[in-house]
N, C-alpha and C positions, 0 to 999 in steps of 0.2 A: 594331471600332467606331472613326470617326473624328469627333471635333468639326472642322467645318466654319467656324464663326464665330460671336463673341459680341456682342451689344448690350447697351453698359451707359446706364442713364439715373437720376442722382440716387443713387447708390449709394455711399456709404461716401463719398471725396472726389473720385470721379468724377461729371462733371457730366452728360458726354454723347460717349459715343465706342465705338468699334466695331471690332473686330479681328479678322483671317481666320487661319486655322491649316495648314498643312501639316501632311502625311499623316506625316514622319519628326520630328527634333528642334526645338520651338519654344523663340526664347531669349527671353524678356522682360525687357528690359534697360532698366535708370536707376538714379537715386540711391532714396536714403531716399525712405520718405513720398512717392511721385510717384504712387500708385497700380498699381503691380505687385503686390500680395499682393491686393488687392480685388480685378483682372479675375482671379485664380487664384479668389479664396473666389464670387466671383459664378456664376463655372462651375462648383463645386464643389458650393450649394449642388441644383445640378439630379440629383447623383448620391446626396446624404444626404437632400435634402431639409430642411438647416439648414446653419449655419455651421460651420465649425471654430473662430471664432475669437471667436463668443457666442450665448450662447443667446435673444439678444432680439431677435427681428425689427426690433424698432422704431429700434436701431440700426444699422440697414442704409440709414437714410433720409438723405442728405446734409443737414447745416444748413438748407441755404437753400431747401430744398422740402418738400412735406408727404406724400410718394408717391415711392416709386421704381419703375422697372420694369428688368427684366432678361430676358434671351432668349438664345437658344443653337440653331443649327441644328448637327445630327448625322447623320452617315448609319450603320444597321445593316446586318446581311445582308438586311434586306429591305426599305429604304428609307429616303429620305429624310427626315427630320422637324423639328419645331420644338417647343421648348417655353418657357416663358413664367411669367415668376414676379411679381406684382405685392405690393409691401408700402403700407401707409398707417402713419398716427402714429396711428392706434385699433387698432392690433393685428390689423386684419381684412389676412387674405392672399387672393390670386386666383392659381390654378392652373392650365395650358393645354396642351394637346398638341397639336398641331395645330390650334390655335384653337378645341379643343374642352374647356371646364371640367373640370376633375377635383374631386371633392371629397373624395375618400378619399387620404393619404398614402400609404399601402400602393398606390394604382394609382398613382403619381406616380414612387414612387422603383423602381427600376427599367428603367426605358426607357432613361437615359445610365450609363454606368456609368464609374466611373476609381477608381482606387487613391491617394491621399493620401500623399507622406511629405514630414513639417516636421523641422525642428530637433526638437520636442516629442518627435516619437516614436523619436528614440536613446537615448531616456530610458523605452521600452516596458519594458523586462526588468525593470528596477531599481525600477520606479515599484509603486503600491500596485497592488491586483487588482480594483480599477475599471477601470484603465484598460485593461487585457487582455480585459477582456469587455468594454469599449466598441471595443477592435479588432474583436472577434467579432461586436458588432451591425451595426456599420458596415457589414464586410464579407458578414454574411449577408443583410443586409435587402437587397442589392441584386441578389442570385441566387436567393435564396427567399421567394417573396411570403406563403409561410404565415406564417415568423417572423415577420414583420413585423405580420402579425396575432394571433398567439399573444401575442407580445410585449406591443401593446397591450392587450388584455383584460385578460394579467395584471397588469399595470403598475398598471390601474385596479382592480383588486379588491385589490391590494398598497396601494393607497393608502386605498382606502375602510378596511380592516384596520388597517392604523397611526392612522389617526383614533382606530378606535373600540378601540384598544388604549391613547390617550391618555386615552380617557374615564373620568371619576373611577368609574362605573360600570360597569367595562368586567368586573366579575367578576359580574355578578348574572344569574341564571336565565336572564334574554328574550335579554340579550348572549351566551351562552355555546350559545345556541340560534343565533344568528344568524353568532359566528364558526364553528362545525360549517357549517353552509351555506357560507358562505366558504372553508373548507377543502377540502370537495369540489368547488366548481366551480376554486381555484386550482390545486390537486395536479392537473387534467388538464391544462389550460395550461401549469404548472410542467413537468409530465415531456414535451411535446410540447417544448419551446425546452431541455430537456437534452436529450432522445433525436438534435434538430436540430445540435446543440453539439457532442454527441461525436462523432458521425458527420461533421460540418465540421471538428476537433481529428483525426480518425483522417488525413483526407487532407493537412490542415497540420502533421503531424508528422512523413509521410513526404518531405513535399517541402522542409522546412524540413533536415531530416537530409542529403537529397542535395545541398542548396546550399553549408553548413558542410564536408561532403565534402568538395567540391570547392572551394572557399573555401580550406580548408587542407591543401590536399593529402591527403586520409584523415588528417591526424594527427588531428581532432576531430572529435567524431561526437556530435550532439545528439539529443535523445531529448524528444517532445511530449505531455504527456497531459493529458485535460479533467480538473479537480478539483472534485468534487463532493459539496457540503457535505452534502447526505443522506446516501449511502453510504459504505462505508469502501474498498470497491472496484469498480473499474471496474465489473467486470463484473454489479456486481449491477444496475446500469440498461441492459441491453441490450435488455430488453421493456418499449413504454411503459408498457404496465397493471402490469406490477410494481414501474415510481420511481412512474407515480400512488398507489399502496398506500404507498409508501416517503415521499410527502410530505405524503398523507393522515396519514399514522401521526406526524410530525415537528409538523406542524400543530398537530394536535388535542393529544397531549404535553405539548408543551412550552407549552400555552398561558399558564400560571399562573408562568412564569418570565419568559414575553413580557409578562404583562400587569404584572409588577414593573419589567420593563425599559421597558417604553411604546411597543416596537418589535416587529418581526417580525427576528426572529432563523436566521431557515431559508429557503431559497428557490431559484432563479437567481440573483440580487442577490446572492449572499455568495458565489459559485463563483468559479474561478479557472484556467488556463493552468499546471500545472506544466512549465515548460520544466528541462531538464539539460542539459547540457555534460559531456561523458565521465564521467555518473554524477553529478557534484555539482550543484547547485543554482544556478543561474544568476545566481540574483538575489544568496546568499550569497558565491558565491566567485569567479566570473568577474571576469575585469577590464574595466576600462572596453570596451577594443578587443575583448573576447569577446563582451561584453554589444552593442555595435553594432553586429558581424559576426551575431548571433541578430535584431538588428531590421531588419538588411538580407531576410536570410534571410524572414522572416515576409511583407515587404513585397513579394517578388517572390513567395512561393508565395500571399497573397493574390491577386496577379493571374494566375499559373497556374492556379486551383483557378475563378477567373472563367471563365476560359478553357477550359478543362475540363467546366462546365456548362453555360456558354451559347457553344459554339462562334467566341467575339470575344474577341481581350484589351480589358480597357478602358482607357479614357483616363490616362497618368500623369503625375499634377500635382506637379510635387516645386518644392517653396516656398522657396527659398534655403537648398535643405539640402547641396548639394554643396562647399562650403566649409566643414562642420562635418566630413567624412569625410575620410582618409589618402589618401592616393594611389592604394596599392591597393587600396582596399575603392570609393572612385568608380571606379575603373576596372573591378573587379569588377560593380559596377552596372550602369554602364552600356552594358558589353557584353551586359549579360545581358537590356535594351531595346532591343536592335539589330532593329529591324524593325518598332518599335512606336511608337507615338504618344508624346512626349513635350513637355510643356509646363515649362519651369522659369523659373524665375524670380530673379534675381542682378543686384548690382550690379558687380561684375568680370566681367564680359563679355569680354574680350579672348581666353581659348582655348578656349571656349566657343563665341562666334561664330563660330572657324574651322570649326568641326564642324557649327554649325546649318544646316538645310534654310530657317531663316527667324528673322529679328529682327525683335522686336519692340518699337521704341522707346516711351517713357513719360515723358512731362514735362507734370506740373503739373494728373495725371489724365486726361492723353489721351493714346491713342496719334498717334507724330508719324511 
């Protein structure tokens, strides 16, 4: 998958400007503040289908207009395309594929696909276990359009449930009739987005261990597994209708301890990533340089495991993170991109540029 070119208009503090991309290393190059992180989060937005960097569309709208629009042509293995993001100040968005409306998110996200890495995510290993399953969504919604639908149903019948677990009421007969209903339709979504999770965890374990390998010579050897707050082992979710039974059963339980607490205490939402590092705990005992070398590692078998299923690596947008990395671990990187689309983004340009396929200059929200 290659991005071709982006149009930005009214976006963040670009006003109106437009940049072509080369097939090998893209540099985008200026100071502070000129607008290089916006044309990164504008394209980005076409692969998540949101920001990276908020979750309010309405801040995507420069000052001094009331509308932004954004565009991106790409080419797949099977052709050419375009798509098309428009935002307003009422919160209403416009979606397009080839000039054709999308209204469903789940058909949107998908079609461009690229791999993410910022500053934010050297900080994957150590950070709480939100953020490891928001790596996991990131990265599945854009190779399995089921998730992404799983996802949403549950998400909505999670929320409808914490309402009416807020409710002063929330223990009397008709409510205890209505959360059992909510349990049986969540527990089968819930065990579709694990059964999805482990089996995505099974492939990112093996490839995350072969990178570390070779990363350090064989002396460290990492070890991946999906944790999941249902069961106590792996293996007892390997058939969906037996975690559906396992979250039916946690649901229904625990309700009278949920409804003290005013939350939903069991789910996808509380699961997590245990990553190891020769047996220990990554997050407990690794050091800094261990803990980065593991979100190097994640980052490249994300875009192998793309690769893998849908026959393209996708696009890699790395947002002035090569100055937060040692020598040898960027080197390690970005050999391990040698062939592939890369877009970065930095204010030291200088040994950078020598390597790039193409510069991108940036002042004052345009490319110059």
């Amino acid at each position: 998958m290659k991005l071709i070119g982006c149009e930005i208009r009214n976006f963040r503090n670009i006003v109106d400007t437009a940049a072509e991309f080369s097939d090998g290393v893209n540099v985008i190059n200026g100071d502070n503040a000129q607008g290089k992180t916006s044309i990164l989060e504008a394209v980005y937005v076409f692969a998540r289908g949101r920001s990276f960097r908020t979750n309010k569309e309405s801040e995507f709208i420069n000052f001094t207009a009331e509308s932004s629009k954004i565009s991106i042509e790409y080419e797949d293995k099977r052709r050419v395309s375009t798509m098309t993001a428009e935002y307003d100040r009422r919160d209403r968005r416009k979606l397009y594929k080839n000039g054709v409306r999308i209204l469903k998110t789940s058909e949107f996200i998908g079609n461009f696909r690229a791999v993410l890495f910022t500053p934010d995510h050297l900080s994957l290993i150590k950070d709480a276990a939100s953020e490891r399953r928001l790596f996991l969504d990131i990265a599945m919604a854009q190779i399995t359009p089921s998730y992404v639908v799983n996802m949403k149903k549950y998400n909505a019948l999670l929320s409808e449930r914490n309402a009416l677990l807020k409710n002063p009421d929330a223990g009397s007969a008709d409510n205890r009739l209505l959360f059992e209903s909510l349990a049986e339709q969540m527990a089968q979504y819930a065990a579709n987005i694990t059964r999805l999770r482990e089996k995505y965890c099974a492939k990112l374990g093996q490839t995350v261990c072969r990178y570390i390998e070779e990363m350090t010579g064989g002396a460290e050897k990492a070890d991946l597994q999906y944790e999941v707050c249902v069961a106590d082992d792996i293996s007892q979710i390997k058939d969906t209708k037996q975690t559906a039974r396992l979250y039916y059963k946690k649901f229904t339980e625990s309700l009278d301890r949920e409804i003290y607490f005013k939350t939903s205490l069991f789910g996808p939402q509380k699961d997590d990533i245990d990553i190891k590092l020769n047996g220990n705990s990554s997050r407990k005992f690794c050091s800094q340089g261990q803990q980065r070398s593991l979100a190097l590692a994640l980052k490249l078998a994300e875009g192998d495991i793309s690769y893998e299923v849908t026959g393209e690596y996708p696009v890699y947008l790395l947002d002035d993170v090569m100055g937060e990395l040692d020598s040898k671990r960027s080197e390690f990187f970005m050999n391990h991109l040698t062939g592939k689309q890369i877009i970065i983004t930095c204010c030291d340009a200088e040994e950078k540029i020598k390597n790039a396929d193409r510069v991108i200059n940036v002042k004052d929200g345009k490319v110059i």
